[in-house]
C-alpha positions as CSV (number, residue, x, y, z in Angstrom):
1,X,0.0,0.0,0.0
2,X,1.3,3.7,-1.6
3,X,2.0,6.2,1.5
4,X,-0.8,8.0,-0.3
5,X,-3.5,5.0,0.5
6,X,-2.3,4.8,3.8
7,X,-3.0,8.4,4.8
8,X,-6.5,8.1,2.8
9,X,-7.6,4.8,4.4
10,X,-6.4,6.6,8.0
11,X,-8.5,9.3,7.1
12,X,-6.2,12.1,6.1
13,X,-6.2,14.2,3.6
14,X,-2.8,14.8,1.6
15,X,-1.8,18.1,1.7
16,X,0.8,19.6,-0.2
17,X,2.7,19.9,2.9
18,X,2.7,16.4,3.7
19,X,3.1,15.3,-0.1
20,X,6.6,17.4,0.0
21,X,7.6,16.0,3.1
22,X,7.1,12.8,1.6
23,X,8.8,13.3,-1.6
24,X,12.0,14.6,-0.5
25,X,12.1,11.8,2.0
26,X,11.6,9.3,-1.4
27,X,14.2,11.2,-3.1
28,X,16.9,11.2,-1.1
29,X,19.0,8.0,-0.1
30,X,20.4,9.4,3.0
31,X,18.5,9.9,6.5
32,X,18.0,13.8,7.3
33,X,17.4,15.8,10.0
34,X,14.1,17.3,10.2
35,X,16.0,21.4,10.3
36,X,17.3,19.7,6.9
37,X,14.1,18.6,5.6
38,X,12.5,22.3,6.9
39,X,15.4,23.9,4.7
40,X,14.9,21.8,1.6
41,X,11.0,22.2,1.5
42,X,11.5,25.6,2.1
43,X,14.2,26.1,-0.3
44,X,11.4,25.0,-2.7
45,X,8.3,26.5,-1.1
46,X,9.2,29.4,1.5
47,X,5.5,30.1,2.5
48,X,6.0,26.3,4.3
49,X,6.0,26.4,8.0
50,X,8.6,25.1,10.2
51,X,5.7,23.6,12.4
52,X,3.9,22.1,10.0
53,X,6.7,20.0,8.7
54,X,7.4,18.6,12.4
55,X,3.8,17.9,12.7
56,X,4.0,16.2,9.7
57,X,6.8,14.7,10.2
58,X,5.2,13.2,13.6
59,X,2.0,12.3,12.1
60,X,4.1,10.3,9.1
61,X,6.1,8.5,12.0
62,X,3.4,7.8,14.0
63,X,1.3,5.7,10.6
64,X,4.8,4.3,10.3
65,X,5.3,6.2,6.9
66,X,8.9,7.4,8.2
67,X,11.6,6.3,10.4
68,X,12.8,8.1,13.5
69,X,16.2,7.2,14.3
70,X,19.1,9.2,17.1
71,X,22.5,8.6,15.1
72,X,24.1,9.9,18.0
73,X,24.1,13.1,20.0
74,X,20.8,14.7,20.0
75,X,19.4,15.4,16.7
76,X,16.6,12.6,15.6
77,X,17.1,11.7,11.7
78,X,14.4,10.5,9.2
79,X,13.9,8.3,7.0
80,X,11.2,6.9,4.3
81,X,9.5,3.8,5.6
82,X,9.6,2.7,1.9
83,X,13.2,2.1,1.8
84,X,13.5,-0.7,3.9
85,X,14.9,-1.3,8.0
86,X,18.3,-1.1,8.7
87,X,20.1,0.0,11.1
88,X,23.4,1.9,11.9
89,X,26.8,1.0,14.0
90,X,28.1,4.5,15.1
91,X,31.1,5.4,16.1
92,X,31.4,7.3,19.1
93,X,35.1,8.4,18.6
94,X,35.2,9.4,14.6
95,X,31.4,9.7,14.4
96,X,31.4,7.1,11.6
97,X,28.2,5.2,10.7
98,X,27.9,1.5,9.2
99,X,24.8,0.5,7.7
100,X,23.4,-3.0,9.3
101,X,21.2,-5.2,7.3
102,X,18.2,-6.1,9.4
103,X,18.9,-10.1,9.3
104,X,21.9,-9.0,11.6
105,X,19.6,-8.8,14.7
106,X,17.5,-11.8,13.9
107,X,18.7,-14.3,16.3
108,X,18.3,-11.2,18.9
109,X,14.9,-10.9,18.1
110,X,14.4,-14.7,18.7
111,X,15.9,-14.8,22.2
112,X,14.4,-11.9,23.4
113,X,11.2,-13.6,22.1
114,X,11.8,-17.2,23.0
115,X,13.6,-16.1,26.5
116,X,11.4,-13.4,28.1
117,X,8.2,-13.5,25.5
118,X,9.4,-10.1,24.5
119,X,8.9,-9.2,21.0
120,X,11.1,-6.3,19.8
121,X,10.3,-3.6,17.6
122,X,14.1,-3.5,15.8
123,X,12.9,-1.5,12.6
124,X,16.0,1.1,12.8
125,X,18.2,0.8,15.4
126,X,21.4,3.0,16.0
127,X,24.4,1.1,18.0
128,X,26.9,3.0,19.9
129,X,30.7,1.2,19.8
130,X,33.4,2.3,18.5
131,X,34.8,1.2,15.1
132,X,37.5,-0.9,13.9
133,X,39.5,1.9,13.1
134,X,39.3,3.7,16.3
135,X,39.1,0.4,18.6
136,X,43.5,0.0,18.2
């Protein structure tokens, strides 16, 4: 199901706002920050409000349209749902960032399930460590 049926069948009505959001997110390959994703839609349409692309931005998380992930420090990063889970190793010394297939974490997944009938929610996590490069 298109992001578009999803906010129809939920009952919302796409905006322009929200189909901008939601575009840049599709375009770009990268996660972003949601002051980048304010600057780029506003770089495109300046009358866009900075609050309406948070509450969009929270609304899209919260139908699981968009990813919300901490990559370290304090700034939340997003992502299009549509691109798939992953998740990140990140280096707290160089600030580096590996990209983790999801199968990674499936045994983890199993034994938190099988061991304390836990069942994790592992779409996109972020891992602090520090790297190969920076563990010598």
């Amino acid at each position: 199901m298109s992001c578009f049926e999803v906010l129809k069948e939920k009952g919302y009505r796409l905006t322009p706002q929200r189909l901008m959001v939601l575009e840049l997110l599709h375009e770009t390959n990268s996660h972003m920050s949601a002051l980048e994703i304010v600057s780029r839609v506003q770089a495109r349409y300046p009358c866009v409000n900075k609050s309406t692309v948070y509450r969009t931005l929270d609304l899209l998380k919260e139908l699981d349209l968009v990813t919300e992930t901490e990559l370290g420090g304090d700034t939340l990063f997003y992502h299009h749902a549509e691109k798939g889970h992953h998740h990140h190793l990140i280096c707290t010394v160089c600030g580096g960032a590996i990209e983790v297939e999801e199968d990674v974490f499936a045994e983890l997944e199993a034994s938190l399930r099988d061991r304390f009938g836990f069942s994790a929610d592992l779409k996109h996590l972020a891992i602090q460590g520090r790297c190969a490069n920076c563990r010598v």
